[in-house]
N, CA, C and O atoms as a GROMACS GRO file, in nm:
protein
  356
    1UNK      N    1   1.086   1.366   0.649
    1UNK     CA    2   0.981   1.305   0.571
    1UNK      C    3   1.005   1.155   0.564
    1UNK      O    4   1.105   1.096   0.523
    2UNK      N    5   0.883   1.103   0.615
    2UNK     CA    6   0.930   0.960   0.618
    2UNK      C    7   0.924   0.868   0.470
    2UNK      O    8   0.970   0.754   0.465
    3UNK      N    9   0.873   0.921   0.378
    3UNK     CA   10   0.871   0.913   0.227
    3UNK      C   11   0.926   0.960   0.121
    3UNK      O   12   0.870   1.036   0.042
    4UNK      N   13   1.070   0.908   0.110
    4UNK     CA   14   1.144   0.998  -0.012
    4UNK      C   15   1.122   0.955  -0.145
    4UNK      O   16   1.079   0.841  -0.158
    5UNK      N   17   1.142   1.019  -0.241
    5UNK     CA   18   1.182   1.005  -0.398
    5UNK      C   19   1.240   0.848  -0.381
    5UNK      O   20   1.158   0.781  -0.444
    6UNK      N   21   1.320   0.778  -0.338
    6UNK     CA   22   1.426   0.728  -0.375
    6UNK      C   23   1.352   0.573  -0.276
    6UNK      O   24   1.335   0.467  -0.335
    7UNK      N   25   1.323   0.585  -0.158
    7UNK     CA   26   1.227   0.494  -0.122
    7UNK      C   27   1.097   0.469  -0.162
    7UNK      O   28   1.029   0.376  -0.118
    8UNK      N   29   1.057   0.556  -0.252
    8UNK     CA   30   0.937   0.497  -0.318
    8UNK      C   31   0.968   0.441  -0.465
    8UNK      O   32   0.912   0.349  -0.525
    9UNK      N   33   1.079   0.528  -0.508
    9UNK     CA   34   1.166   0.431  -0.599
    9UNK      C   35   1.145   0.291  -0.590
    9UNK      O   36   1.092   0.214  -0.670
   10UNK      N   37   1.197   0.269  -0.472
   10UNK     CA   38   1.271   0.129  -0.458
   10UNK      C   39   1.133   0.019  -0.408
   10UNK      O   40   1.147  -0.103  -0.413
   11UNK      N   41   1.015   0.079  -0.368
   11UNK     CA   42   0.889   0.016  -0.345
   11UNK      C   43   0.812  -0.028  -0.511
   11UNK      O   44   0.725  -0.111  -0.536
   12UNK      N   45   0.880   0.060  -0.597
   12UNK     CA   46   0.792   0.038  -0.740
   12UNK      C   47   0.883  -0.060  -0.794
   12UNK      O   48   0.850  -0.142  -0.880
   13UNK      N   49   1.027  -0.051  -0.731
   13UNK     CA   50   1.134  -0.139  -0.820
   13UNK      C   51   1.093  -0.290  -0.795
   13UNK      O   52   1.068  -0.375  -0.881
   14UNK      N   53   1.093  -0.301  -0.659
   14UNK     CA   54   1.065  -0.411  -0.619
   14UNK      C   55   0.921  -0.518  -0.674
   14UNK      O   56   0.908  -0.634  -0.715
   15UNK      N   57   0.828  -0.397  -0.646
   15UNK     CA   58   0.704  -0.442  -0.633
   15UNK      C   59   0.638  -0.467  -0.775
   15UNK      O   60   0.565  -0.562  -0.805
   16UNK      N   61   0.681  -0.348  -0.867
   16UNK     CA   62   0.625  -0.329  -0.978
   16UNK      C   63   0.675  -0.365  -1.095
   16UNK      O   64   0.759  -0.447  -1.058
   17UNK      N   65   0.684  -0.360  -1.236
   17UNK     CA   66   0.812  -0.396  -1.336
   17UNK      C   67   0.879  -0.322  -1.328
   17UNK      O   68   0.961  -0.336  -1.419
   18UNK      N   69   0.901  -0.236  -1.266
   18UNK     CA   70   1.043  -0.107  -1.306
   18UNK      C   71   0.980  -0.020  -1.180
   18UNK      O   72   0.868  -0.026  -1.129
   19UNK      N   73   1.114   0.076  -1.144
   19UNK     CA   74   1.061   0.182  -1.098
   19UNK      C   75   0.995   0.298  -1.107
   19UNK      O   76   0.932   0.365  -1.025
   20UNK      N   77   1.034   0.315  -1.290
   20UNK     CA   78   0.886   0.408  -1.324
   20UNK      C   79   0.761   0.428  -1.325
   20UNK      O   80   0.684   0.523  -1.335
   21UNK      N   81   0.757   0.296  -1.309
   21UNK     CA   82   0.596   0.254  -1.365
   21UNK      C   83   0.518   0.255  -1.228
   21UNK      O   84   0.483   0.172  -1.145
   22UNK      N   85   0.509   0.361  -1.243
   22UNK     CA   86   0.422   0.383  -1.069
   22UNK      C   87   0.281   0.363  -1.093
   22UNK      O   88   0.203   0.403  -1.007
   23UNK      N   89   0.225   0.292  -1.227
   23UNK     CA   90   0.040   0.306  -1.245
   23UNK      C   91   0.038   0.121  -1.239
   23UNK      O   92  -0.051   0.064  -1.301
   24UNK      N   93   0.132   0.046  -1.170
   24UNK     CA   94   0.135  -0.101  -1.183
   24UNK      C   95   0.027  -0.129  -1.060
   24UNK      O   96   0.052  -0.047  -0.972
   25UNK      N   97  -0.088  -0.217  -1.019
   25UNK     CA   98  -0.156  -0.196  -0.918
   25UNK      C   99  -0.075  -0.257  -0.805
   25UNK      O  100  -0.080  -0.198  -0.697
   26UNK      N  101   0.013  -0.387  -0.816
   26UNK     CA  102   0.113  -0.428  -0.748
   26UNK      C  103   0.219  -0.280  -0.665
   26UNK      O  104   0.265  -0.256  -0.554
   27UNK      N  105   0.218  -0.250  -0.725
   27UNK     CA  106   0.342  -0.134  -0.684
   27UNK      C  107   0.235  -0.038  -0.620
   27UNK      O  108   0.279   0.010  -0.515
   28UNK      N  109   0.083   0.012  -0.657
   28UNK     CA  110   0.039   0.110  -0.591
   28UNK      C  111   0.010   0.073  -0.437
   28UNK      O  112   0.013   0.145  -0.337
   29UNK      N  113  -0.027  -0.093  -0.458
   29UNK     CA  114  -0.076  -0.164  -0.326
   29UNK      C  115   0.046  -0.167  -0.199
   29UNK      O  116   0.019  -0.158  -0.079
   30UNK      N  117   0.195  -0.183  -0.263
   30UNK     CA  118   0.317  -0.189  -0.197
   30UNK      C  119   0.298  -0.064  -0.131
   30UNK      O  120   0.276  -0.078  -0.010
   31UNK      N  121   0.298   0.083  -0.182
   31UNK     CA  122   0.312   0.236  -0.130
   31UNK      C  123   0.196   0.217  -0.078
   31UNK      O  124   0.224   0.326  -0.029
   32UNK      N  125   0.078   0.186  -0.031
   32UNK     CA  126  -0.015   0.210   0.038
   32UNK      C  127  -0.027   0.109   0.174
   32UNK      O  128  -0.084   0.140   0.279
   33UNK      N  129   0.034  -0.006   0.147
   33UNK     CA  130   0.066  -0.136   0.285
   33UNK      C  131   0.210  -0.014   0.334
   33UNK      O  132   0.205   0.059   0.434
   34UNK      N  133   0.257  -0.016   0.295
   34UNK     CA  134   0.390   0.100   0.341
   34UNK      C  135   0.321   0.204   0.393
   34UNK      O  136   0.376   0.239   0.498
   35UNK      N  137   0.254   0.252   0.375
   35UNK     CA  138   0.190   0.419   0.408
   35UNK      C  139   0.092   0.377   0.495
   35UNK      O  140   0.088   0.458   0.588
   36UNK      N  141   0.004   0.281   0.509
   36UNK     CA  142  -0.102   0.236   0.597
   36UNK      C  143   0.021   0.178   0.706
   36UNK      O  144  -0.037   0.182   0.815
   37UNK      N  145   0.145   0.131   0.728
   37UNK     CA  146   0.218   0.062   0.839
   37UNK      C  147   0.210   0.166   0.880
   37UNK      O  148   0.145   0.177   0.983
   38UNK      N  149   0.278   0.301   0.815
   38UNK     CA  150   0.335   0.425   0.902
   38UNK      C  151   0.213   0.455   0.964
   38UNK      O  152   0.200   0.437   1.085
   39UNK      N  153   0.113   0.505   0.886
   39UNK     CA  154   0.022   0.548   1.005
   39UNK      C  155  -0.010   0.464   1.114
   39UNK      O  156  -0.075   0.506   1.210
   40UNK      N  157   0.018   0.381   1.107
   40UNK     CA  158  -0.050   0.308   1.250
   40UNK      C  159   0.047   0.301   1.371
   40UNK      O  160   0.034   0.296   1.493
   41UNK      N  161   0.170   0.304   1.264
   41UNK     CA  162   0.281   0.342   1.428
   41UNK      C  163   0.230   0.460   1.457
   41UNK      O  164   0.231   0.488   1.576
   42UNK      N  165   0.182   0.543   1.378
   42UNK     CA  166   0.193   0.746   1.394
   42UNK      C  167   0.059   0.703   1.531
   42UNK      O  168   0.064   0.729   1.652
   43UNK      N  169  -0.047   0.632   1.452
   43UNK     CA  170  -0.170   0.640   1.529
   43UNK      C  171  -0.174   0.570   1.661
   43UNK      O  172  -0.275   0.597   1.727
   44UNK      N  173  -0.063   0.462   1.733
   44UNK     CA  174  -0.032   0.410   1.812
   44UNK      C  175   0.032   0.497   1.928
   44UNK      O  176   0.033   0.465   2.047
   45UNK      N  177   0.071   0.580   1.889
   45UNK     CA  178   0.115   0.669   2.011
   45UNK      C  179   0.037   0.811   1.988
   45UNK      O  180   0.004   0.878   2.086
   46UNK      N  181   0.020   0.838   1.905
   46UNK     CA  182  -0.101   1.015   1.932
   46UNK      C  183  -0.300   0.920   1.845
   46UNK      O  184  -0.371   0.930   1.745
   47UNK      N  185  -0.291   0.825   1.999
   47UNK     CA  186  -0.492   0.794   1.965
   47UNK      C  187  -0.590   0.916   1.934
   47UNK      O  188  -0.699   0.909   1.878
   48UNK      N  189  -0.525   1.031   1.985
   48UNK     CA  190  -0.623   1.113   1.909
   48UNK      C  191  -0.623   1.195   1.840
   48UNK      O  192  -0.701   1.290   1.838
   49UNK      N  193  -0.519   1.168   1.755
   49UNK     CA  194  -0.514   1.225   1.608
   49UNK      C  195  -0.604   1.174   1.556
   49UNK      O  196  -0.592   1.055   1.530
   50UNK      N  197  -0.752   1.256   1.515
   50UNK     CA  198  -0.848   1.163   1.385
   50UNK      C  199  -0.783   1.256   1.267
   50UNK      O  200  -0.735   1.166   1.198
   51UNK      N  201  -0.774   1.291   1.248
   51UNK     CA  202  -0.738   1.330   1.121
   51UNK      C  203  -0.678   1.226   1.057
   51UNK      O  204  -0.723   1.173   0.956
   52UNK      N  205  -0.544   1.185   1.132
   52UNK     CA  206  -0.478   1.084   1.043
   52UNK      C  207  -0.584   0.920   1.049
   52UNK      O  208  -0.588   0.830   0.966
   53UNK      N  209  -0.638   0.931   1.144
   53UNK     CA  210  -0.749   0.784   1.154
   53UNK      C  211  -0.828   0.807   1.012
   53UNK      O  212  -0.861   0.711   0.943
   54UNK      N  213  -0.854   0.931   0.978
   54UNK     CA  214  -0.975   0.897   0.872
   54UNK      C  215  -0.873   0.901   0.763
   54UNK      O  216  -0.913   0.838   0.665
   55UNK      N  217  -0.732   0.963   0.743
   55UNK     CA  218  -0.672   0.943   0.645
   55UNK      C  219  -0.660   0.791   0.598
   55UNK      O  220  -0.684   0.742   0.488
   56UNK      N  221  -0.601   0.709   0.756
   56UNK     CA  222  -0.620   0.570   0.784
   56UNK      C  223  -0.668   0.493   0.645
   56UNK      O  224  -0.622   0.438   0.545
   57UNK      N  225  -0.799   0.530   0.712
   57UNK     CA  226  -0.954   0.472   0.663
   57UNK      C  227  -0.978   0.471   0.549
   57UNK      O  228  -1.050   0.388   0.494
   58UNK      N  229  -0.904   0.588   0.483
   58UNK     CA  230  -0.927   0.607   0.344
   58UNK      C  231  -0.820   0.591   0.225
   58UNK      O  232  -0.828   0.606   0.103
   59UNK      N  233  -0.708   0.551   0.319
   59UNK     CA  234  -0.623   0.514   0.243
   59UNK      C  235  -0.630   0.276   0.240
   59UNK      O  236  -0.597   0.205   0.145
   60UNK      N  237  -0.666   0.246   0.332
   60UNK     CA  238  -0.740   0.097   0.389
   60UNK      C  239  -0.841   0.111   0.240
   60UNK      O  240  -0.821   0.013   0.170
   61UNK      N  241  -0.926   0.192   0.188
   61UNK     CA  242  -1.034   0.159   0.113
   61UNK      C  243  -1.010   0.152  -0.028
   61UNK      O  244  -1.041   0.074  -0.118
   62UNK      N  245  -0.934   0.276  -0.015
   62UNK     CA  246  -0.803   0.270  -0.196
   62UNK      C  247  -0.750   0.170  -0.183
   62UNK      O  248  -0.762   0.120  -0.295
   63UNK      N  249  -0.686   0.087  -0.111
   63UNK     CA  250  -0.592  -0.043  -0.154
   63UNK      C  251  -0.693  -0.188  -0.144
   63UNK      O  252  -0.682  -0.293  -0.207
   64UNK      N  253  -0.788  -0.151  -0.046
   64UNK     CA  254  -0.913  -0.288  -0.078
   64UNK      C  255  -0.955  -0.284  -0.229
   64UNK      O  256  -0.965  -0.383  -0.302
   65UNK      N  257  -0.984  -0.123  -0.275
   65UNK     CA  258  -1.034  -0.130  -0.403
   65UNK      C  259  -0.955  -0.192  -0.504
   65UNK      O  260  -1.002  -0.271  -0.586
   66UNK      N  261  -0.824  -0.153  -0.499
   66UNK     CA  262  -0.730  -0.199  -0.595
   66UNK      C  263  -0.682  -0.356  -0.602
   66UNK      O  264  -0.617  -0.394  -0.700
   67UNK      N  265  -0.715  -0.450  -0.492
   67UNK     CA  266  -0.693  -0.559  -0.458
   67UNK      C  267  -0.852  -0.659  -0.492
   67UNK      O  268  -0.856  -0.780  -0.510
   68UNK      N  269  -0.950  -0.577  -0.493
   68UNK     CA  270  -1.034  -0.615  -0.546
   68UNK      C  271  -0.992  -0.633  -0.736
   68UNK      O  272  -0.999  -0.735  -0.804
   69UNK      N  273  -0.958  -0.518  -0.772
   69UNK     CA  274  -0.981  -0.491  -0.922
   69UNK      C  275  -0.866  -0.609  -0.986
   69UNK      O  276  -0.870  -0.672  -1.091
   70UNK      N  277  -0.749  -0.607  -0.862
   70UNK     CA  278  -0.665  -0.722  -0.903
   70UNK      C  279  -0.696  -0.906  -0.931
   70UNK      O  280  -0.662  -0.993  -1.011
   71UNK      N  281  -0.802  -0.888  -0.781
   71UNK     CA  282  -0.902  -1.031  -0.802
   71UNK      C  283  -0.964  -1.079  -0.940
   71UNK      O  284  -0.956  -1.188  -0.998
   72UNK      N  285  -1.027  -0.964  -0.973
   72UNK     CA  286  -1.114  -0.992  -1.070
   72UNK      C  287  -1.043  -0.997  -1.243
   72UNK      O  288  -1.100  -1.048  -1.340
   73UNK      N  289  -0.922  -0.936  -1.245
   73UNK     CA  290  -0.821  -0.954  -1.330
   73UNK      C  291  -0.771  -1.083  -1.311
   73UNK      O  292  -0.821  -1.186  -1.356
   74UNK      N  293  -0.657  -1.072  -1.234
   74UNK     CA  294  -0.543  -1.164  -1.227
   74UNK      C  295  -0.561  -1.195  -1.087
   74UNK      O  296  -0.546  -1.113  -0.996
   75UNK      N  297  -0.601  -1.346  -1.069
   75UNK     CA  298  -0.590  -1.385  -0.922
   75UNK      C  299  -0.466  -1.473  -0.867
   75UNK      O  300  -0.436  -1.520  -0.757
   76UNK      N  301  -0.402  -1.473  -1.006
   76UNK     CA  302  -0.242  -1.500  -0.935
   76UNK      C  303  -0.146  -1.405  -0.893
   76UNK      O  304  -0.069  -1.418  -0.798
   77UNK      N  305  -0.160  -1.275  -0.997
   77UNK     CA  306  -0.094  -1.168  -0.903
   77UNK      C  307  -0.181  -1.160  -0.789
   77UNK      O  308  -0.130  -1.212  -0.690
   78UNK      N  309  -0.316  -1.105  -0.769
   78UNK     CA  310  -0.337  -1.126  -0.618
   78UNK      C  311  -0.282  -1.188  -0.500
   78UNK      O  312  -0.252  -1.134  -0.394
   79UNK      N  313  -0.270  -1.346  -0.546
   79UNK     CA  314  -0.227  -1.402  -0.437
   79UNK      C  315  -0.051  -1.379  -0.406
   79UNK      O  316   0.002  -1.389  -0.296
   80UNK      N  317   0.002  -1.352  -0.509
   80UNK     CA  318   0.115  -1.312  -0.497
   80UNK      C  319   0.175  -1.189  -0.443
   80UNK      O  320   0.291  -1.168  -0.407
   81UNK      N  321   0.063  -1.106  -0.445
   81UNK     CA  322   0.105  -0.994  -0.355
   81UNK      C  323   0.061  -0.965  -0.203
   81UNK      O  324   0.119  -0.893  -0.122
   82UNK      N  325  -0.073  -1.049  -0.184
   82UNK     CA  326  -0.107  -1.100  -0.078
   82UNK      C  327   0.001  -1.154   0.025
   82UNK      O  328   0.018  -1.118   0.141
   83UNK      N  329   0.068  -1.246  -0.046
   83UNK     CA  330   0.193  -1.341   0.020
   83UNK      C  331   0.262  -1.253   0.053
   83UNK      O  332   0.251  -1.203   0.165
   84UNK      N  333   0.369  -1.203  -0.052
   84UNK     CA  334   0.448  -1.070  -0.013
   84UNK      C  335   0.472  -0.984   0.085
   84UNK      O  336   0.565  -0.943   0.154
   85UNK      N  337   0.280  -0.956   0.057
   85UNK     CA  338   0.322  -0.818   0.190
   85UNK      C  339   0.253  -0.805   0.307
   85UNK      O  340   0.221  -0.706   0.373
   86UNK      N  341   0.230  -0.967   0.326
   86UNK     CA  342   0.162  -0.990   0.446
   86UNK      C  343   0.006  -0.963   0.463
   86UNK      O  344  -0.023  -0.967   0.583
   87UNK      N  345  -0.106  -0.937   0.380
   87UNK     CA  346  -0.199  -0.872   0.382
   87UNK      C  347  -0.278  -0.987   0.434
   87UNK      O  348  -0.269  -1.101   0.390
   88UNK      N  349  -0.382  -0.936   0.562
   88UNK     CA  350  -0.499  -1.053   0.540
   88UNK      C  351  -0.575  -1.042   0.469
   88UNK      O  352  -0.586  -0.928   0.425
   89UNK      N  353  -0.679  -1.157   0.409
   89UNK     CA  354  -0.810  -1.052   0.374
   89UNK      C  355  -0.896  -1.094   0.434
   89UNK      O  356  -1.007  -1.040   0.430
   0.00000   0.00000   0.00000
């Protein structure tokens, strides 16, 4: 499993105030730029897996949403997590 307990730990530790606090939008956006990398290595060598393409797609639309909701809050965390984790927009 390419997602353990203990590495997603350490994605909320980093990303979020603590590692518990897995409802921080910073920390949900970290596990989903993490989970959107993997699939695209996954999707880079089996092109015709759609299944995981529309997982893709729909996991790309949960973290636009949440990066939106961050804009319209706090546009300094935005840009700060923007920086971070490499995101264009």
């Amino acid at each position: 499993m390419y997602l353990t307990k203990e590495k997603k730990a350490e994605i909320f530790a980093k990303h979020g105030e603590k590692a518990t606090n897995t409802g921080s939008s910073e920390g949900q956006i970290a596990l989903f730029t993490f989970r959107i990398n993997h699939l695209t290595e996954h999707l880079k060598r089996n092109r015709k897996d759609y299944n995981t393409e529309r997982s893709l797609v729909k996991l790309v639309g949960k973290r636009r949403n949440l990066l939106d909701y961050l804009i319209k809050t706090d546009i300094v965390r935005y840009r700060e997590i923007i920086k971070e984790l490499g995101i264009r927009k």
